[in-house]
C-alpha positions, 0 to 999 in steps of 0.5 A: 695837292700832293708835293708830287703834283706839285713837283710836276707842275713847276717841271712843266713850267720849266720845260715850257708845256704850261705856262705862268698864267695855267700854273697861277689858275691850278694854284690860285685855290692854293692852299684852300677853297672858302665855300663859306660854310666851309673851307677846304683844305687843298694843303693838308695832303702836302703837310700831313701825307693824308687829304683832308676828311671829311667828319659828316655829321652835322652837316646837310646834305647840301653841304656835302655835296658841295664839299665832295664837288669841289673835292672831285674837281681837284682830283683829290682821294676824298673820305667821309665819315658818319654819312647817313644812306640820303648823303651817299645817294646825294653824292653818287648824283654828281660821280659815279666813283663813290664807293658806300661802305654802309656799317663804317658809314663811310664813302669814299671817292678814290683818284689814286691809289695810295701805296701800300706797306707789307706790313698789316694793322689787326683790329679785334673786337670784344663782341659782335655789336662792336663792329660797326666802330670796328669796321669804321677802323678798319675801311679807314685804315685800308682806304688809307692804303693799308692791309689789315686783318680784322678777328671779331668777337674774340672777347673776354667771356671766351678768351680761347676765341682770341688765342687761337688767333696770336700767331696772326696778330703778333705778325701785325705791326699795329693793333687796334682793340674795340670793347664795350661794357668794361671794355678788359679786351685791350688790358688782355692784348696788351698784354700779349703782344710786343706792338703799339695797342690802340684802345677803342672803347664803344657806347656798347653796353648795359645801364652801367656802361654809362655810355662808354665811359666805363670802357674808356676809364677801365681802358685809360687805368690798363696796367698793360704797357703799350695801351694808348686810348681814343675817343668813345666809338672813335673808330675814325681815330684808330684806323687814322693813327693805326695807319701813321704807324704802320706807315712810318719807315 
């Protein structure tokens, strides 16, 4: 429940269109509903800005679509994340509103329309198979109400494919940068941009790649200042703290 609703409903309190009792039956699963498996939280919107989302994996398919039922009830914009093709198909069964973005792995139910800033989020990836994390960034960041400019495969072993493309990226007001193997991409931004870099390392990568462990070392040891760091493959987490930025006024 946003404060804008809320706002609203004591109005209508005041000016006698809804009465204590319907007010009481909006507000009596304020601010969460226990479903027993799990407990949404109707509040988070009001404190932090963003609904609740909604980390799929590991959950059934009955679950979810318990949560997403509930969540449509109470007119919230609803995403999930790491949603597998059995789980949309599951969803769309009770509304006819969810949207797949099939490489994000992400649905999303969207009630109303989040305002947008002028300015934009740029997500580069080092190489082709960094973009379904790329794309997990990015549909997060424009679910979330933002523009944003995505340049893949613009990586080290051909550095030109990146150059050519600052002009654009220095106009961005946040950057979010996704590399596997030795993940160098975001050292290299960082160190031609004067804007926030969020690095995203990826699983992408040969034996010594250890799963992207050596793309998060390298990335947390960058000598580029400005370079903050996120969880392996967590594209959820740059396109979430890419969007608080480019948002703050």
């Amino acid at each position: 429940m946003t404060g804008k609703e809320i706002e609203k409903l004591l109005k209508d309190v005041k000016n006698g269109t809804k009465s204590v009792e319907e007010a009481l039956e909006v507000l009596k699963t304020f601010p969460y509903t226990d479903l027993g498996f799990a407990r949404i939280d109707h509040h988070r919107e009001l404190r932090t800005g963003y609904p609740e989302i909604i980390y799929c994996a590991g959950k059934s398919t009955r679950q979810i679509m318990e949560i997403f039922r509930v969540m449509i009830e109470k007119e919230n914009n609803i995403i999930g994340t790491r949603v597998t093709q059995e789980m949309y198909e599951a969803v769309r069964s009770i509304s006819s509103e969810v949207v797949y973005f099939p490489e994000a792995r992400i649905i999303s139910v969207q009630k109303q329309k989040p305002e947008t800033p002028s300015t934009r989020i740029a997500v580069i990836t080092a190489g082709t198979s960094d973009i379904p994390v790329a794309e997990e960034a990015a549909v997060i960041a424009e679910l979330l109400g933002n523009n944003v400019l995505r340049i893949y495969d613009a990586g080290v072993a051909g550095i030109h494919r990146l150059v050519d493309k600052l002009p654009e990226i220095r106009k961005c007001r946040v950057i979010i940068v996704i590399a596997g193997m030795e993940g160098a991409l975001a050292s290299v931004v960082g160190g031609l941009v004067d804007k926030p870099v969020i690095a995203v390392p990826t699983s992408v990568g040969y034996g010594a790649n250890f799963g992207g462990i050596s793309a998060l070392l390298a990335m947390l040891t960058s000598c580029s200042s400005g370079v903050t760091v996120v969880n392996i493959d967590n594209g959820f987490g740059a396109g979430f703290s890419a969007s608080m930025i480019n948002r703050m006024k």
